[in-house]
TORGUBA-17880 format. One record per residue: z, x, y of N, C-alpha, C, O in turn; residue in one letter. Coordinates in steps of 0.05 Angstrom, whole numbers, plus 5000, padded with zeros to 4 digits. Layout:
N
ZXYZXYZXYZXYa;...
***
This chain:
549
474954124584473954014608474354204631476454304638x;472154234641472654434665473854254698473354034708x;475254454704476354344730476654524755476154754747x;477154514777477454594796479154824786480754794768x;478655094800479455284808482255234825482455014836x;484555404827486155414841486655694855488055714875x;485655874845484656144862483356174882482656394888x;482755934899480755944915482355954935481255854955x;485356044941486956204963487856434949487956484925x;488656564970489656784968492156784977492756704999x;494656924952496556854959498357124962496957334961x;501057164965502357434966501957494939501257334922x;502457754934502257924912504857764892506657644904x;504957784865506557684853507357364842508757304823x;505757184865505856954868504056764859504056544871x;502856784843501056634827500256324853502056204864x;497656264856496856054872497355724859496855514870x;498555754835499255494820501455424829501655244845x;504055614817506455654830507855564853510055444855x;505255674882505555584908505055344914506555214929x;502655244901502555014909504554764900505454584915x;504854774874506454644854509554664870510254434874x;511154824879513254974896513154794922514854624927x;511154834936509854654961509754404950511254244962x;508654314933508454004925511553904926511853714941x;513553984914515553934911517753924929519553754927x;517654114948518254104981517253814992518853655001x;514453784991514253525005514453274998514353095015x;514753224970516453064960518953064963519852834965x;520853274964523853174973523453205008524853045021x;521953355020522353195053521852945060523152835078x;519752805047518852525037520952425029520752205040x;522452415021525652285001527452315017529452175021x;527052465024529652565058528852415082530552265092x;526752425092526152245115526351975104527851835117x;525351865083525751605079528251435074528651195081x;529551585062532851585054534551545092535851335098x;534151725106534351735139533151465147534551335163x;531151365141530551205167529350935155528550775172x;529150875124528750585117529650385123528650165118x;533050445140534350155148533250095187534349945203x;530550265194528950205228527550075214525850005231x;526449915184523249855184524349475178525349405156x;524049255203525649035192523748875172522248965154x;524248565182523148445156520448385162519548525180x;519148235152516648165156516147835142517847715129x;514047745147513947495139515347285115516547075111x;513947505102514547455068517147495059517947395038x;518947675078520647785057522647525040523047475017x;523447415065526547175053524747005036526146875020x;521646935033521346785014521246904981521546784960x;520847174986520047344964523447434952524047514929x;525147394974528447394963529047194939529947204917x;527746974961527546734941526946754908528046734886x;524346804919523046784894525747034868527246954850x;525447254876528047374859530247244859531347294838x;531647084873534146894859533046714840533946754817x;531046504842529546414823528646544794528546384775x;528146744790527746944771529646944754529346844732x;531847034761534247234756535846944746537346904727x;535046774764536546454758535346444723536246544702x;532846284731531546334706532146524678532846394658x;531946734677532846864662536346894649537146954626x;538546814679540146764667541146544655543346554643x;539746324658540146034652539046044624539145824612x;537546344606536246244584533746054582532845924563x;532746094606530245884620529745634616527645504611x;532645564619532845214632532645164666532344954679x;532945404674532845254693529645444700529745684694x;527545344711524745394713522745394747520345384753x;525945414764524045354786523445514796523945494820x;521945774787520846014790518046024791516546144805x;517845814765514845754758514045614771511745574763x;514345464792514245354816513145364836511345264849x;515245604838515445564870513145704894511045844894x;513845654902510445654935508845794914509245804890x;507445864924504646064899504546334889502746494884x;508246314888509346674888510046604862512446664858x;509046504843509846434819506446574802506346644778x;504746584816502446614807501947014811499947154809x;504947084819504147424825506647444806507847274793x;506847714808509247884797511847824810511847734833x;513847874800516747854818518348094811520648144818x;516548274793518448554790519448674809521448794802x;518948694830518848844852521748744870523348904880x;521848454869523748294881525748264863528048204870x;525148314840527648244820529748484820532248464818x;528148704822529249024815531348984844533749034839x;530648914870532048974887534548724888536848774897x;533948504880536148294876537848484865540048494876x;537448654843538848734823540849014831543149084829x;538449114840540749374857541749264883543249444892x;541549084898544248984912546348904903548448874914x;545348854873548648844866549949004866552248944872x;549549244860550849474856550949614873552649784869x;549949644891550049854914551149724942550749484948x;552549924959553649694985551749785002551850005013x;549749575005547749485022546949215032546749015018x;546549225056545148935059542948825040541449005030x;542248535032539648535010536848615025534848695013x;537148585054533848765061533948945069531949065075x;536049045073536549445074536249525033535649735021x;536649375027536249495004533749394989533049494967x;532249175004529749134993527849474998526249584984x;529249555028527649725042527949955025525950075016x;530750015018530650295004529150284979527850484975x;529050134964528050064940524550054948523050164932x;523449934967520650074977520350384973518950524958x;522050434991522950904994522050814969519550764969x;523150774950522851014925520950934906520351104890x;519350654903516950584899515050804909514150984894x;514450784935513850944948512751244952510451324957x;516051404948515951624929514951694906513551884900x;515951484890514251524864511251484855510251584835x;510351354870507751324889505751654901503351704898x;507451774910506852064919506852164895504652184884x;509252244879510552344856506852284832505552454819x;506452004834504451964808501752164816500752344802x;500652074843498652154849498252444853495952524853x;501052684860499952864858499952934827499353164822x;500352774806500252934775497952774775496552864756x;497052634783494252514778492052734786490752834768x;491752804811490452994832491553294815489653374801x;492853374813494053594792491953654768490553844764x;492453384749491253364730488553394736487353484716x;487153364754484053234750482253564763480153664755x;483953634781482253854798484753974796484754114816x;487454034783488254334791490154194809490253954815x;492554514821494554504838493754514868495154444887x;491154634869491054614901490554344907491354284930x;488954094888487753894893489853704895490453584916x;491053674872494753594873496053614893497653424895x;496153804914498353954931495953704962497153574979x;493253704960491853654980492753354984493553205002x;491953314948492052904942495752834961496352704982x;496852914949499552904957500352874988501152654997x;499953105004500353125029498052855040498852665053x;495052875031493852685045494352365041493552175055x;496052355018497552035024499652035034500151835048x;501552245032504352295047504152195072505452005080x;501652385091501252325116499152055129498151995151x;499351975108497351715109499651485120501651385108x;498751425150500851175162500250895146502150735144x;498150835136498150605128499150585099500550385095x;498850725083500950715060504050815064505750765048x;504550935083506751075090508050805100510050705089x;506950695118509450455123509050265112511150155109x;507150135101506849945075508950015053509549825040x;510150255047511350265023514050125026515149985009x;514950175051518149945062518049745066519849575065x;515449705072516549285073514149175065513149005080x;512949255043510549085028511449025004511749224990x;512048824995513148744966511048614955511748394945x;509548644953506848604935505248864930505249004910x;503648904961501349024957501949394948500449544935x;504349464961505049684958506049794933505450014923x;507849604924508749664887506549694873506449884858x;503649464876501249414871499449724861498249764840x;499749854879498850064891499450254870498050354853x;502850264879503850534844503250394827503350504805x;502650214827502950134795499750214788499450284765x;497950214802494650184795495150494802492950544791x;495850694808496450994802497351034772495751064753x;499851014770499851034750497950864711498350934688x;496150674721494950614707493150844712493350974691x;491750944724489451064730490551324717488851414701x;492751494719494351704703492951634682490551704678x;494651454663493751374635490651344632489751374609x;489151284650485651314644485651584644484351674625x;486451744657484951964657485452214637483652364630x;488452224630490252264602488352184576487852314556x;487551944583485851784560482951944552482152024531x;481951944577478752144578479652384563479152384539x;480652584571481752734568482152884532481553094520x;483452614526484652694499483052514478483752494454x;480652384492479652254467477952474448476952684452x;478252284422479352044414482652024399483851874384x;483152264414486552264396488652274418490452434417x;488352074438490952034450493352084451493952034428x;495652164462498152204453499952104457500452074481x;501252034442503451734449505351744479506851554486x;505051964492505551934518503351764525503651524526x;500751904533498051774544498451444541498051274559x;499251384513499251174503501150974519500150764528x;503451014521505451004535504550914566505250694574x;503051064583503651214605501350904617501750774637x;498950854596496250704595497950354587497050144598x;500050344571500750064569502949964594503449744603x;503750194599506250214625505350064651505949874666x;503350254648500750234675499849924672500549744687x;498249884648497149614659499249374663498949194680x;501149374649503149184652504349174669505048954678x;504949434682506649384717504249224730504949004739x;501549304732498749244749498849004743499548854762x;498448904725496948624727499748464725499548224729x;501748544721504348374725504948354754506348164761x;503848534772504648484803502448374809503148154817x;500048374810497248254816495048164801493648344791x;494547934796492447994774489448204781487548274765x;489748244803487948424808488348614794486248744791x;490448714783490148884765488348954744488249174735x;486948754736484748704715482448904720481048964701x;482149014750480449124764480249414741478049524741x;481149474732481849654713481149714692480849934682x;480749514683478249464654475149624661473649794651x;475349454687472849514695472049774705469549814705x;473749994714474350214714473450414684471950604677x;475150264676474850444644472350464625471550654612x;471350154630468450044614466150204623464250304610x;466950204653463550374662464450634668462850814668x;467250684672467051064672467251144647466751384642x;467851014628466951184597465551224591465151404575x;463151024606459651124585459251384581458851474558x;459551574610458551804614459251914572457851964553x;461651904577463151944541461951864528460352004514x;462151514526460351464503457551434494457051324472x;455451544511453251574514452951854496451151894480x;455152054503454552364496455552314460454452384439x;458052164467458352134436456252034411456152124388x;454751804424452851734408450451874405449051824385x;449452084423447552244421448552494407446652644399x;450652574402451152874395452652774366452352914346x;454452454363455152424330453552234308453352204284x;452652134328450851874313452651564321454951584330x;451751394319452551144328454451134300456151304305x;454851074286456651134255459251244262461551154258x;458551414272461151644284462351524309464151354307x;461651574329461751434353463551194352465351204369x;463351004337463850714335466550714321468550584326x;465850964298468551044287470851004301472450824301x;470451274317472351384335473451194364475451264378x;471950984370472250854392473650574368475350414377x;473250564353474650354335478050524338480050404345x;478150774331480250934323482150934352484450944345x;481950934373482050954399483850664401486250614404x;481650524397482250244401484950104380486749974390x;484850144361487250164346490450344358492750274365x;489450564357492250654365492350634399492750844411x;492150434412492950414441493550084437494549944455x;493049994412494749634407498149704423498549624445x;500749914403502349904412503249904439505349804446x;500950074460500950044476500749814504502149784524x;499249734497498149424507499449154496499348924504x;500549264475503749034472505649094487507148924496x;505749364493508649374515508549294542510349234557x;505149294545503349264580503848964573504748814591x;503348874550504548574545505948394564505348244583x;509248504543511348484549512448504579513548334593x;511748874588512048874615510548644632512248494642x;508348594637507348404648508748134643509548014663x;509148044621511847784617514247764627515247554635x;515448054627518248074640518247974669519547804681x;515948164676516048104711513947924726513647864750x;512847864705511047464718511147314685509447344667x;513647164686513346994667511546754661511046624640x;510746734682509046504684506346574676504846404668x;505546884677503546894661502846914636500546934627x;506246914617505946884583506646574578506646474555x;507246434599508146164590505546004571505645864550x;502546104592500746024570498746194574497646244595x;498146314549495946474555493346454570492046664567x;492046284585490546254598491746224626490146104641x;494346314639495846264660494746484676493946414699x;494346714672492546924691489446844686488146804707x;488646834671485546774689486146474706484746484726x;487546244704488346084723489346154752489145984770x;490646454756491446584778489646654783489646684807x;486646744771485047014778483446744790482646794813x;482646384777481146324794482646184815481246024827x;485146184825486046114843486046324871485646224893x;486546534868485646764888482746804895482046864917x;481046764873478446744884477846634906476746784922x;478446364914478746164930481646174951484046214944x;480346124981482146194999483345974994482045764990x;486546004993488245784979490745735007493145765004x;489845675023491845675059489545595075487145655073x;491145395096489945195115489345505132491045665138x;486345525137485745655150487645845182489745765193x;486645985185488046055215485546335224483846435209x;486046395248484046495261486146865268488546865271x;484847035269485847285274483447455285480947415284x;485347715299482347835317482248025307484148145297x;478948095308477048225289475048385311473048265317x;475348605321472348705340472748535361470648435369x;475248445376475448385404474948045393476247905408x;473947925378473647695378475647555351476347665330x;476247235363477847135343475746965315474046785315x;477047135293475546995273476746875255478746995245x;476346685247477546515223477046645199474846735189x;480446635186479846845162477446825135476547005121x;477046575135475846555107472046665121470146735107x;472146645147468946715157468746975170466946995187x;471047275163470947465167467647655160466347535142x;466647835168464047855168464948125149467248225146x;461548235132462948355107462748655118461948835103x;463548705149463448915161466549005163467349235167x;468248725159471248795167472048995144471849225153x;472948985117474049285105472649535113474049715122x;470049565109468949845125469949925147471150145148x;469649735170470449775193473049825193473350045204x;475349735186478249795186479550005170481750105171x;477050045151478150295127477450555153479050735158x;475550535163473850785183476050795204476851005213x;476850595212478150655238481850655233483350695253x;482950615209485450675205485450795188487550915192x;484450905165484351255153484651485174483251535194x;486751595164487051975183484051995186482751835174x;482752175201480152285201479552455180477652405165x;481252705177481652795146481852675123480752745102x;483252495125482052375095479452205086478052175066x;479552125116476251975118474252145116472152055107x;474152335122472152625113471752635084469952595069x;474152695083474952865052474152685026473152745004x;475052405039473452125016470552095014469452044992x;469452135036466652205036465752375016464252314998x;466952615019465552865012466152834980464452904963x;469152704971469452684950467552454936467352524913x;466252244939464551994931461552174931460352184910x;460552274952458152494951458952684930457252734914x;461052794929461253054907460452974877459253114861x;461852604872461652544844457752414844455952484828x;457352234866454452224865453452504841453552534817x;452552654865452352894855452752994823450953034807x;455153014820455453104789454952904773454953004750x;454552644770453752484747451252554743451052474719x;448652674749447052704740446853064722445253154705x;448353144730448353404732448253544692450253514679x;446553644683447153654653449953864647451153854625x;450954104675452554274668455054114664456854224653x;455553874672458353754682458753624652457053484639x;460953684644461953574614462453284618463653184637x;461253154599462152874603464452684604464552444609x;466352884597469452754609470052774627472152654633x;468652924646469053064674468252864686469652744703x;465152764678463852544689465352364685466852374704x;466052204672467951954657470251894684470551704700x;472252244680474452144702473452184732475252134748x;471852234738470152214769468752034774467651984796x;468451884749467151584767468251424761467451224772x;470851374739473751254748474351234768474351024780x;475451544779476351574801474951404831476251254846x;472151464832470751274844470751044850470650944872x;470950944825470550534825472850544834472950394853x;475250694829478450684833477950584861478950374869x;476050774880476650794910474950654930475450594953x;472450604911471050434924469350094915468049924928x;470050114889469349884883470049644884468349464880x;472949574889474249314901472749334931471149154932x;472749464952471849444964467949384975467149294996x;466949454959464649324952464149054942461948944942x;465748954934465848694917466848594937465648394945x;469048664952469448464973467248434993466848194998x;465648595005463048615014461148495003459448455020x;460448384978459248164974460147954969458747744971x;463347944959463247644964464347544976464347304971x;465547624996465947595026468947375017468747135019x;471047475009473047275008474847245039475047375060x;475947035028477347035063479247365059479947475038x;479547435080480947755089482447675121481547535139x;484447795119486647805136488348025135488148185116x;490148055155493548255158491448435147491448455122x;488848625167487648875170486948935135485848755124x;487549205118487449295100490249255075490049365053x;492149125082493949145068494249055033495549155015x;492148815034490948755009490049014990490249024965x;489149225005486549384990488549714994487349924992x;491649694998492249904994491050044971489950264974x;491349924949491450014916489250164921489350324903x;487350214934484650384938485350674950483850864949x;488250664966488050864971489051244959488151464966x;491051184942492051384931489251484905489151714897x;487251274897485051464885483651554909482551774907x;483651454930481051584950482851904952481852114944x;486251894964486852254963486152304945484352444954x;485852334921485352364890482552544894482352784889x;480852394902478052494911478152654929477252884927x;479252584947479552794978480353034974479253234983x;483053044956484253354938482353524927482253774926x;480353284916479053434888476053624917475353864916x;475153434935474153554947474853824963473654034962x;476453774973478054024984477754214975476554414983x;479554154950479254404929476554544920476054774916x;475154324917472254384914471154654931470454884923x;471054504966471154634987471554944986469655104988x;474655014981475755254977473655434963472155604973x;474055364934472855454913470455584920469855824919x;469255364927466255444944465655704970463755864975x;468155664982469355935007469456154994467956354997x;471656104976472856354960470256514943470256764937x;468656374938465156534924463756564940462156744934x;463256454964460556554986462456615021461956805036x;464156465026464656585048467156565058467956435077x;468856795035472056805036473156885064475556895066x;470756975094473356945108473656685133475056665153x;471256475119471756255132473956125120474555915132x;475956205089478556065083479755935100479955695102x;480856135118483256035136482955885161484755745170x;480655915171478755725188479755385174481355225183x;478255375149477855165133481255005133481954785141x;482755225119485555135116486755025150488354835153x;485755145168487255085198485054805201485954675220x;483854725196482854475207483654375188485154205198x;483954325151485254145148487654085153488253845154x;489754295158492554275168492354135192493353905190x;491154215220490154085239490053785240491053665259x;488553645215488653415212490653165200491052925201x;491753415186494953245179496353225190497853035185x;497253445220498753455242498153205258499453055272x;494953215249495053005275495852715270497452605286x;494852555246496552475234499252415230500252195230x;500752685227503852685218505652645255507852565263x;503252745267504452585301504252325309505852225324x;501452145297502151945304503751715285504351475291x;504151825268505951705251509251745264511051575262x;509451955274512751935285511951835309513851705318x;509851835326509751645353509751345349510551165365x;508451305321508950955313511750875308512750655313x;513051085296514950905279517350755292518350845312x;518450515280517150485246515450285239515850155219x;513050255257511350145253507650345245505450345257x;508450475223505950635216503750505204501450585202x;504750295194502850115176500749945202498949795194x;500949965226499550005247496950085256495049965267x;497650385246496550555248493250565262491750485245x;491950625285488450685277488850975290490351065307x;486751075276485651475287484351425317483451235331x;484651605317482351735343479251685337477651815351x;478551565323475951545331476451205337474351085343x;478751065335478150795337480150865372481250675383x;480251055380481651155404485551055406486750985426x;486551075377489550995369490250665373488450495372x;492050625376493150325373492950275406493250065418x;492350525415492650365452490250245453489950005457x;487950435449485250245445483950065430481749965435x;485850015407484949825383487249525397487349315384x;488449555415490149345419488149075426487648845421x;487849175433485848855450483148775421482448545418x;482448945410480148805389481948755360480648695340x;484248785359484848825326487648735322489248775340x;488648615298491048635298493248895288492749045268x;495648905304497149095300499349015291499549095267x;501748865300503348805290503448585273504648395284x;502448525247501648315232504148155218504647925211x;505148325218508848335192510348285209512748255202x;509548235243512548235262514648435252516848355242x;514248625255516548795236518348895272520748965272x;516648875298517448985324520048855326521948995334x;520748505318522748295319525748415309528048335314x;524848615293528448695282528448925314529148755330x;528149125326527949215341528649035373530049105392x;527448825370526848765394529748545387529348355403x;531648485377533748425363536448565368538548505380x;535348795351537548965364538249065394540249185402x;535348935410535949105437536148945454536249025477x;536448565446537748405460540948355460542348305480x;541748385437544648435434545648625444547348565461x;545148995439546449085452546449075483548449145496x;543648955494543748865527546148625530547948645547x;546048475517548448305522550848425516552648355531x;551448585499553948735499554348885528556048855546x;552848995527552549225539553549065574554949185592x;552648845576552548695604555848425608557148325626x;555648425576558948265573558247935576559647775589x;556047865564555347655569556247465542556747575520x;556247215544557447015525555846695524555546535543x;554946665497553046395510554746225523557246275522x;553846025535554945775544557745675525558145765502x;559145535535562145465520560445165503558944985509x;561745265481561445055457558345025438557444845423x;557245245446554145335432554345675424556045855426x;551545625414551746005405548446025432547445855446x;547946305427544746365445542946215424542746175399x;541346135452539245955434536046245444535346395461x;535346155418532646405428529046335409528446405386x;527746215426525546175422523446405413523046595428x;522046385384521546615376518346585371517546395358x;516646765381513946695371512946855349511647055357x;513146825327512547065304514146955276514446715268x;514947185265517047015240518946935248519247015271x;520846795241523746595252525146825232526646995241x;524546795206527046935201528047215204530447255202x;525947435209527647685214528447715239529447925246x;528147545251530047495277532547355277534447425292x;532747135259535247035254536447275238538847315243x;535447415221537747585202538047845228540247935236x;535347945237536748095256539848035283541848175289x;538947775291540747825307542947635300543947515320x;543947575275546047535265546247275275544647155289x;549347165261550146895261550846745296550846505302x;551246955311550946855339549046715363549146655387x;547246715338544846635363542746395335542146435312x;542146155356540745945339537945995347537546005372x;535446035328532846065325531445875316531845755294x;528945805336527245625332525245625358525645755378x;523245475355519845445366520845325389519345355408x;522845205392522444995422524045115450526445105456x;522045215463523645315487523745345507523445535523x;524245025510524544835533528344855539529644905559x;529044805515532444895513532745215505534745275491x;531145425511532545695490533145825522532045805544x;535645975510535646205531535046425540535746525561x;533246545514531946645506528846705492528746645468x;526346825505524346785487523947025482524147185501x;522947145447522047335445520147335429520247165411x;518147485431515247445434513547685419513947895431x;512547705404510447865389507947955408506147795414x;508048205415505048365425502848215419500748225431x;503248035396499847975385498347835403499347815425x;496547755400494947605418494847205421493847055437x;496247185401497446895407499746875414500746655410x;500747015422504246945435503447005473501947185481x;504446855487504046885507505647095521508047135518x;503947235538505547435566506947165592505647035608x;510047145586512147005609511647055626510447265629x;512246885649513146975673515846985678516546805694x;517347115671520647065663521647395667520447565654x;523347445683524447625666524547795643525747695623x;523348085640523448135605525748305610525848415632x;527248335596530848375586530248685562531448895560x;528048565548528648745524524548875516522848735504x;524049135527521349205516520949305497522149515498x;519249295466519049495438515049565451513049435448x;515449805464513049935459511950185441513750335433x;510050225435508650435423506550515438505350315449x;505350775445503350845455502750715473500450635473x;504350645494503450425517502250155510500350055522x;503850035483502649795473505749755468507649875458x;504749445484507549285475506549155449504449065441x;509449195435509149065404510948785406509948585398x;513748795420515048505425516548615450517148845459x;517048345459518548345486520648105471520547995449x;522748095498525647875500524947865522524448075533x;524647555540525547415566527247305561527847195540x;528947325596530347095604529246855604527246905617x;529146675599528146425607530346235611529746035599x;532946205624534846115625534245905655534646045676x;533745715660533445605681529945595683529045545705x;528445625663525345595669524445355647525545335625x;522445205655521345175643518645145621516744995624x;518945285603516145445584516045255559517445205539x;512945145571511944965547512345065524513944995507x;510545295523510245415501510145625494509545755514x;510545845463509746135462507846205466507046415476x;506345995455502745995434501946065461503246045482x;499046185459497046215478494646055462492745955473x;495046045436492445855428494045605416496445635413x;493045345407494145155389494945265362493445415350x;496745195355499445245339496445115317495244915325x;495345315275493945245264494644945244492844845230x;
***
């Protein structure tokens, strides 16, 4: 199978261009592991987390009870996803001295990492070390998977896990029809993490069915249908062991989907259907109710929170494969893993475009799309080079300074967000200062651990003490609980704050701007994300700016 060139820089004498990049790849994976390791205990909780705690005591209950006790299968509709994700971190809090959501967080880090870690051997594999070294850095510096990886316990595990399935597809193209019990391995691993955290995982089949034709089209024309059928019989046999283990894994970590075998397509038609009492969120300056989002919202939010470089580079990579599927020089395995790669990056998102399901909390659903789009973006790149390096080697470094250019820019507003990167919009949507007013930004309340810590130390800091025979009372508009875990056992949290002495308030656009005293500001880019008032002696109906849904 022919692939991308990696000669298409020029490197010092002695230094082979594989070497460097591969050398470089590995640098930014341990600075990636080092920054995250540093700063996973700034990223706080978010909506989901204490129920998704839940759901892992429930698990772990379950399993140690010998599954008598069953209220796992239960509980809220987190019984209908995976709980690997939640279980692994129940599990290393035991062992490690951490708080359980400082250690939900570190345990994101290294999802995460390994997350980077899959996709540059993915991007590696497909186009070579420069494409690898491109894929890598362009998710590295990607804010919206970058801060999704610390406090998304669904969609982000979701994510590696549909990487590494996509490894095993392309391992698979590759080596047919004689697979190798790694591939094999790597393909049952894959689907069982995937469809054990989401049943969306299934999305994957559908990946494999229509990027193989290119294959099995050539096979039946060049062996005969006899042959062909053979060998796809032969295929299909030795990847059983496999898909027993994708089994099992998928059982371990959503039991509820082996309880009866028709229990995931029961999940797949329950997600179909918006399954939550509606609520309204802003979309293009206006408030829209989620289930009647228009089928412009993923385009629109993929365009305006993608780096600009990668949003280029995805382009050029989806045009590049256009392009080569017709092409007779392009080997048909080549074709096979490039329009894998493709559906990988754009075909959930098409499907959501026609069938318009309810959509909410911006792109976070549709991470899993993004580590194939670097995948493509690498392979383009590299492409790019290649193309330099044969007609006009001394626009190279030109080329290399604007993509560098674009990761800087990027890798700045990601340290100007943090640790809210999962935020994120580019410069063409004019950053989070100009997307504030049409879009949502702080969806996860993640500003509330922040805006937490900087009411307490003001009260330290000032020597203040609630009232004798109470604790601080503090009116919260956003999640209740990462405010209660933030600011500890001293202070009582709740909606009514007519009695609080405190209100603190979420940037979003249904929490109201006080007229009170603000005590405590969390901005970014001249966007408030949460505030703390005094409200001690006032009286405030309410947080809401609209009716409570």
């Amino acid at each position: 199978m022919s692939s991308i060139t990696t000669s298409a820089i020029d490197t010092p004498a002695r230094r082979s261009v594989e070497r460097t990049c591969d050398d470089l790849a590995i640098l930014v994976l341990a600075a990636v592991a080092v920054v995250a390791g540093l700063t996973f205990r700034d990223y706080g909780l978010g909506w989901d987390d204490y129920t998704h705690a839940e759901y892992a005591d429930l698990l772990l209950r379950m399993y140690g009870s010998g599954f008598k006790d069953t209220g796992a299968l239960s509980f809220a509709n987190l019984y209908m996803y995976g709980g690997g994700f939640d279980m692994a971190a129940a599990l290393l809090h035991k062992v490690i001295a951490l708080e359980l959501f400082e250690t939900r967080r570190l345990l994101g880090a290294i999802v995460g990492v390994t997350g980077l870690a899959v996709t540059w051997r993915l991007g590696r594999r497909v186009g070579g070390p420069l494409a690898g070294l491109a894929a890598l850095l362009l998710l590295a510096l990607c804010p919206i998977f970058y801060g999704h990886m610390f406090m998304n316990p669904k969609d982000a595990p979701f994510a590696v896990a549909m990487a590494i399935l996509m490894l095993g597809l392309v391992r698979l193209a590759e080596e047919y029809p004689q697979p190798s019990p790694r591939t094999i391995l790597i393909v049952g691993l894959g689907a069982g993490l995937s469809i054990g955290s989401r049943i969306l995982g299934g999305l994957a089949l559908i990946y494999a069915l229509v990027g193989f034709l290119p294959l099995f089209v050539d096979e039946f024309h060049k062996l005969g249908t006899r042959e062909a059928l053979h060998r796809f019989a032969h295929v299909v046999h030795v990847l059983v062991p496999g898909l027993i283990l994708g089994y099992l894994i998928m059982g371990l970590i959503w039991p509820w989907s082996v309880i009866e075998p028709a229990n995931p397509f029961r999940a797949l038609t329950y997600f179909s259907h918006f399954f939550e009492k509606p609520w309204k969120e802003m979309f293009d300056g206006a408030l829209v109710s989620v289930p009647d989002m228009p089928w412009s919202y993923l385009p629109t939010l993929f365009a305006l929170q993608l780096p600009e470089v990668l949003l280029a580079l995805t382009i050029a990579g989806v045009i590049g494969t256009f392009m080569a599927l017709p092409r007779g020089d392009v080997a048909p395995r080549r074709k096979t893993i490039l329009l894998m790669l493709m559906l990988a990056a754009i075909f959930p998102i098409l499907v959501a475009i026609v069938k318009r399901p309810a959509l909410y909390n911006g792109i976070r659903h549709f991470i899993f799309v993004v580590p194939p789009m670097t995948v493509l973006a690498g392979l383009a790149f590299a492409r790019g080079m290649n193309w330099l390096k044969e007609n006009r080697r001394n626009w190279q470094p030109a080329a290399v300074a604007v993509f560098s250019f674009g990761l800087l820019l990027s890798l700045g507003e990601m340290i100007r967000l943090h640790p809210y990167q999962y935020t994120h919009f580019n410069h063409i949507a004019g950053t989070v200062r100009a997307a504030d007013d049409r879009y949502m930004l702080d969806y996860w309340g993640l500003a509330l651990k922040q805006a937490s810590d900087g009411l307490r130390e003001q009260l330290d800091e000032e020597q203040e003490v609630p009232p004798k025979g109470r604790k601080w009372k503090v009116a919260v508009c956003g999640p209740q609980r990462p405010a209660q875990v933030a600011l500890g056992p001293d202070f009582t949290i709740g909606w009514d704050s007519h009695a609080a002495d405190f209100a603190m308030t979420l940037g979003e656009f249904y929490c109201k701007g006080l007229t009170a005293p603000v005590m405590v500001e969390i901005k970014r880019d001249d966007v408030v994300f949460a505030r703390v008032y005094d409200i001690r002696g006032r009286s405030i109906s309410s947080l809401l700016s609209i009716p409570a849904p």
